[in-house]
C-alpha positions as CSV (number, residue, x, y, z in Angstrom):
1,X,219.5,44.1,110.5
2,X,215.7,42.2,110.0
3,X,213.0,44.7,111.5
4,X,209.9,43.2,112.4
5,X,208.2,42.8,109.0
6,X,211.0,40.5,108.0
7,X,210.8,38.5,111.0
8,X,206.8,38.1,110.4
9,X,207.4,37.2,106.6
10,X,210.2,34.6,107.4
11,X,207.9,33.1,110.0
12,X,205.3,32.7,107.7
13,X,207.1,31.0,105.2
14,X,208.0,28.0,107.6
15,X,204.9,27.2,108.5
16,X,203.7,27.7,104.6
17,X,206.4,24.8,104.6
18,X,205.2,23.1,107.1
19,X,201.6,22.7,106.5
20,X,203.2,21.4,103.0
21,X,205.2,19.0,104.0
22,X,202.2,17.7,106.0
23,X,199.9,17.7,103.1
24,X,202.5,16.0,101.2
25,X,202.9,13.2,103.5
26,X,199.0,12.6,103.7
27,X,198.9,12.2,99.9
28,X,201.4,10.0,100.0
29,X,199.2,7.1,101.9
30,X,197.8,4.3,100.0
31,X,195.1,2.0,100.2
32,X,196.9,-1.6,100.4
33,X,196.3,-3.6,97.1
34,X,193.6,-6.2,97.4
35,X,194.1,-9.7,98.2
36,X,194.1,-12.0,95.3
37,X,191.0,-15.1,95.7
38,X,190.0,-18.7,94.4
39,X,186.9,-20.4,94.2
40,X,186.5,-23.9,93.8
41,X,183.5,-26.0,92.3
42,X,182.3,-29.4,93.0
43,X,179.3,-31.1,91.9
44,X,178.3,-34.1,93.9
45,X,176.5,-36.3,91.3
46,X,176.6,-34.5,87.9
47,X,174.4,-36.8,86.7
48,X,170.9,-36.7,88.1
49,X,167.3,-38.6,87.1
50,X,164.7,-35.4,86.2
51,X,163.4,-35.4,89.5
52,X,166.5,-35.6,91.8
53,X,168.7,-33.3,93.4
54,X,172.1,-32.7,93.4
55,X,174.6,-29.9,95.3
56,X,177.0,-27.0,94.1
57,X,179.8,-26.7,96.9
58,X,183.0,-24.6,96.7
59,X,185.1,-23.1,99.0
60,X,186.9,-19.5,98.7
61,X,190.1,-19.1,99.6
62,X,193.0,-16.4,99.1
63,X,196.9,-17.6,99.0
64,X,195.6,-21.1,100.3
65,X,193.6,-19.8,102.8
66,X,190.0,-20.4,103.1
67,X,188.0,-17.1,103.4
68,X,184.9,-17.2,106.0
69,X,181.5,-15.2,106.1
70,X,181.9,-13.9,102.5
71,X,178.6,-13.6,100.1
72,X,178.6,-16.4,97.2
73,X,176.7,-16.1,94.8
74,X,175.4,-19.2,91.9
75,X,175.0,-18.5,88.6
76,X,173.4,-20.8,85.8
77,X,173.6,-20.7,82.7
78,X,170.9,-19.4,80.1
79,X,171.7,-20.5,76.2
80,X,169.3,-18.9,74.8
81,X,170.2,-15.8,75.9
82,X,174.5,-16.6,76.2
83,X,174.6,-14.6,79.9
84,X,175.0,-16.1,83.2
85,X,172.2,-15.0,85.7
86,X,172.7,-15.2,89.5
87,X,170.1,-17.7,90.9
88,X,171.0,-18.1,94.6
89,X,173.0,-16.4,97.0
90,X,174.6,-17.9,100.6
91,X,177.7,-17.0,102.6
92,X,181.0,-18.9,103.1
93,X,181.3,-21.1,106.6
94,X,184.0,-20.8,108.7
95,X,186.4,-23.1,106.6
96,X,185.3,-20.6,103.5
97,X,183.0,-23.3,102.3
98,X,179.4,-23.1,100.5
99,X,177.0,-25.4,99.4
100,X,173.7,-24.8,96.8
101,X,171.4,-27.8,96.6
102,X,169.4,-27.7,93.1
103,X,167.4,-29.7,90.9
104,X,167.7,-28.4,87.4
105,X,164.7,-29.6,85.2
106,X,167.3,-29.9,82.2
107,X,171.2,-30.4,81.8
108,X,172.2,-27.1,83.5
109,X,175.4,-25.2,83.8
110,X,176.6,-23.4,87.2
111,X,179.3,-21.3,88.3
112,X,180.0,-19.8,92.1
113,X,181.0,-15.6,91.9
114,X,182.6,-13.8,94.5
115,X,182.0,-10.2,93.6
116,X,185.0,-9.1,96.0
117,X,185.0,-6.6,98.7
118,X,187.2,-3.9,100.6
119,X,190.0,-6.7,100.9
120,X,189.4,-9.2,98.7
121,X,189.4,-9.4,94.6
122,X,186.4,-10.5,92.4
123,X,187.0,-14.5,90.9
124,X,184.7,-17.2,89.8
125,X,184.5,-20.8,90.0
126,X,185.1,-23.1,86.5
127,X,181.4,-24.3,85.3
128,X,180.0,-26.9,86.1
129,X,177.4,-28.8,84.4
130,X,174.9,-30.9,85.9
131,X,173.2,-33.3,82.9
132,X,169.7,-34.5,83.3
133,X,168.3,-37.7,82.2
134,X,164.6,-38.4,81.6
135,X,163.2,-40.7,84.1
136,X,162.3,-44.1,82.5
137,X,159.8,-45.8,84.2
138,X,160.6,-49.9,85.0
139,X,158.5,-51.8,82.4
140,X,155.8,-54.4,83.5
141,X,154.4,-57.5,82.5
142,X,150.8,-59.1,83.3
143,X,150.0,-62.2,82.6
144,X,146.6,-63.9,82.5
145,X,144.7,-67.1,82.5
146,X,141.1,-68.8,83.1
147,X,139.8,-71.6,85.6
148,X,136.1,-72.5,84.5
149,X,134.4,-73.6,87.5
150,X,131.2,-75.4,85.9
151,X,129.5,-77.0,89.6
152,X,129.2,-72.8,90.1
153,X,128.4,-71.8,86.4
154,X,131.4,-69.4,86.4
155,X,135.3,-68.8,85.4
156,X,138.1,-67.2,87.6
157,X,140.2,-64.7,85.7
158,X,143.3,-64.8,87.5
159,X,146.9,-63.1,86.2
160,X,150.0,-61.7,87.5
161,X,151.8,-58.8,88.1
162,X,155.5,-58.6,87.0
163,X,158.7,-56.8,86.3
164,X,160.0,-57.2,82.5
165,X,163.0,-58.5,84.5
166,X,160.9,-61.3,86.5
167,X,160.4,-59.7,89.8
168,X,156.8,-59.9,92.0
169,X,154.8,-56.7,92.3
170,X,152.5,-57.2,95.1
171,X,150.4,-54.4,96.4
172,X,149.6,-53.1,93.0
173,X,146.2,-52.4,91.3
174,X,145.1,-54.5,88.8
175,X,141.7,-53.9,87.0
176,X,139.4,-56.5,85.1
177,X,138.0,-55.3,81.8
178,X,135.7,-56.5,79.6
179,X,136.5,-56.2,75.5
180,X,133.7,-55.2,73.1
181,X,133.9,-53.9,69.3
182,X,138.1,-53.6,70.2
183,X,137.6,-51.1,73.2
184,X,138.5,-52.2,77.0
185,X,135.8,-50.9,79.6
186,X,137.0,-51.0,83.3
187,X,135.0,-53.2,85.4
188,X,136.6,-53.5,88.9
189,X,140.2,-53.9,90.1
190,X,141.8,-56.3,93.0
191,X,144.8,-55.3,95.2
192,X,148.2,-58.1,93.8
193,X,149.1,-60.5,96.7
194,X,152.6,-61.0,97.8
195,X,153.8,-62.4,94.8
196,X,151.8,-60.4,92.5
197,X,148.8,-62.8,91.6
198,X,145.2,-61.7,91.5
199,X,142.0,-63.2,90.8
200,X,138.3,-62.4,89.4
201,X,135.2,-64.4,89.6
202,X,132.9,-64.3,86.6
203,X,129.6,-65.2,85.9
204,X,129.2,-63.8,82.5
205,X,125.3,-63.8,81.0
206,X,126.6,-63.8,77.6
207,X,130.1,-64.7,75.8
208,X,132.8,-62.1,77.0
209,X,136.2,-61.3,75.9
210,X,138.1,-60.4,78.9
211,X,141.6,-58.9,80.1
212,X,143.5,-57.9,82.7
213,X,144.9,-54.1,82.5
214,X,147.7,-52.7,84.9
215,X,147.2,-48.5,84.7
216,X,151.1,-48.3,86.2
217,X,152.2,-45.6,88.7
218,X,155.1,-42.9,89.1
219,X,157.9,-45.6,89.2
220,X,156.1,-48.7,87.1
221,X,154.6,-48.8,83.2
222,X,151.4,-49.7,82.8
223,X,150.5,-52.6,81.2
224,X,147.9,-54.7,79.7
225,X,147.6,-58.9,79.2
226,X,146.4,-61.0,76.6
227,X,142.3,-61.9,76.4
228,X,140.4,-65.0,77.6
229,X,136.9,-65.6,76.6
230,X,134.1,-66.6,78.6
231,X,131.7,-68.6,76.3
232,X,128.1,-68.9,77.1
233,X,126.5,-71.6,75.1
């Protein structure tokens, strides 16, 4: 026959169990595994002029789904030092794409990161290199001749402007020198007409060696023509 102690014991006991079985079941939860991810890489050029620009895209996806609003991140390349080091960051749009516009100084190597999150897994992009070439500026050619004009006692010094490859440079400024002891000195320049000619008037006081010097600009090569000499008698 259970006296009242027993009863109190037994009753104990169960929920002992209880709370157990509770505990049990809690530990028993788990976090659901990360979702596996891509990242693409596309360069739209690879090959750029120093100067230009060219753009990084990718998109991020996971099972062949593209992932919006998620942090992207670029990397380039640093072979001095062997590491990667993140350069810009910019999030995905809503078809999981990103795009980085650069303009690397050098041939540069880039890579997109996704550093992952509470549902997603870390990847990264192949590299991608972007190589540089060394602007070359177009080369020029100036020509130059002489008119003596002796009703007015002096010459016209007149040349023109020119591609290597034959085409007219209007608009450009060409300067008239005068050549002593094998130096040039600058005396004034003219604006090229439409088809690239210019022309100097001269009156000379002694004989003078002249010629006609192109300085170039950010595109064009500077040049320099042959002489003419303006002889005095």
């Amino acid at each position: 026959m259970r006296t009242t102690l027993t009863r109190l014991l037994a009753g104990t006991a169960v929920a002992a169990t209880a709370v157990l079985t509770v505990a049990g079941t809690a530990g028993a939860t788990t976090t659901p595994p990360k979702a596996p991810t891509t990242l693409s890489i596309t360069l739209a050029k690879g090959v750029i002029i120093d100067g230009q620009k060219d753009t990084v895209s990718g998109t991020l996806a996971s099972s062949g789904t593209p992932v919006p609003g998620r942090i992207i991140q670029l990397d380039r390349w640093r072979p001095s030092t062997k590491k990667w080091y993140a350069f810009e960051e910019k999030k995905t749009g809503v078809k999981g794409g990103v795009a980085f516009v650069v303009s690397p100084e050098n041939t540069t190597t880039y890579r997109l990161v996704f550093l992952g999150g509470p549902n997603y897994k870390y990847s990264h992009s192949a590299a991608g290199t972007i190589v540089v070439k060394p602007f070359v500026k177009t080369k020029t050619v100036l020509s130059i001749s002489q008119t003596p004009n002796s009703a007015k006692h002096n010459d016209t010094i007149s040349g023109q402007l020119t591609t290597a490859k034959g085409r007219d440079l209007g608009g450009q400024f060409v300067w008239l020198a005068s050549v002593a002891n094998g130096k040039a000195h600058l005396l004034r320049a003219f604006k090229t007409g439409k088809f690239g000619k210019v022309a100097f008037v001269v009156t000379p006081s002694a004989t003078t060696t002249y010629e006609l010097k192109f300085l170039g600009t950010k595109v064009l090569a500077g040049t320099t023509s042959g002489t003419v000499t303006d002889t005095v008698s």
